[in-house]
N, C-alpha and C positions, 0 to 999 in steps of 0.2 A: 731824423732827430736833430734836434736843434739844441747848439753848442750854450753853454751859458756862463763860456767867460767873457765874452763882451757884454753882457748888461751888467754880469756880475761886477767888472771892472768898473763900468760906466755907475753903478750904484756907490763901489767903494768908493770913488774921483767925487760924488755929491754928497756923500756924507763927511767928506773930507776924512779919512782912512787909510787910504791909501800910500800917504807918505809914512803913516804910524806902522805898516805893514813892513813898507819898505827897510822903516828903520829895525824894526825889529831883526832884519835880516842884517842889520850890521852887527847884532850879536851874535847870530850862528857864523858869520863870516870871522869874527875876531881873532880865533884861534890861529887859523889860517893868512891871516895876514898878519899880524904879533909875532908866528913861532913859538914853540911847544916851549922853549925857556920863559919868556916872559907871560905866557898865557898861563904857567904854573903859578904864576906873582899876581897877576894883575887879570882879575875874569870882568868880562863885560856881564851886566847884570840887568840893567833894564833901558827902555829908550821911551823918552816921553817929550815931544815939542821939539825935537830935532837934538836933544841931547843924549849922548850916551854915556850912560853911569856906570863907572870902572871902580870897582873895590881892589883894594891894590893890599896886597900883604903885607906890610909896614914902610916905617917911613926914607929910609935907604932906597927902598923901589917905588914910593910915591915919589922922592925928588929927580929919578931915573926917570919917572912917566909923565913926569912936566915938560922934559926936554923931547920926548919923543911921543909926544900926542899928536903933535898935528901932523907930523907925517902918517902916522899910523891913520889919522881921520881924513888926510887925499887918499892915500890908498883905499881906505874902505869906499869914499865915495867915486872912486875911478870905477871901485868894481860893482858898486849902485847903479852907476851910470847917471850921477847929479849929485847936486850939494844937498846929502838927506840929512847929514849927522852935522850940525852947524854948530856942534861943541862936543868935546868927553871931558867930563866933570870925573875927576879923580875924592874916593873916598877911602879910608883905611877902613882897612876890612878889621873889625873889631873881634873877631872869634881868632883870627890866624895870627894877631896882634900879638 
């Protein structure tokens, strides 16, 4: 039987996909490299063109995640293994406001 992650890969790499896959994985990673405190304030919510969209709980922990973005986004892309997340765009989360 014959395996079908190498074409599958090789199909996601031509339709260009496979970095949106990627990023996606820097939202299930988020919690984990944030810590359970600030993932309670600030959830990563979606990833589209190399950005990752952080809804942050008001604005006391939106001016807290201006200073601590980019490390939070080498870390994710260390654990990517390359520069997938090329921004986190912070939004106040309008329900938790």
């Amino acid at each position: 039987m014959k395996k079908v992650g190498g074409p599958l890969k090789g199909l996601l790499t031509q339709l260009k996909l496979d970095r949106s896959i990627e990023g996606w994985k820097a939202v299930e990673l988020w919690p984990g490299v944030v810590g359970t405190q600030v993932a309670a304030r600030a959830k990563a919510v979606s990833f589209r063109d190399g950005v990752l969209l952080v809804q942050v709980a008001n604005a006391s922990w939106m001016n807290e995640m201006i200073y601590l973005r980019r490390r939070f986004q080498k870390e994710i892309n260390q654990q990517l293994g390359g520069d997938v997340v090329t921004e986190i765009k912070l939004q106040l989360d309008r329900e938790s406001a």
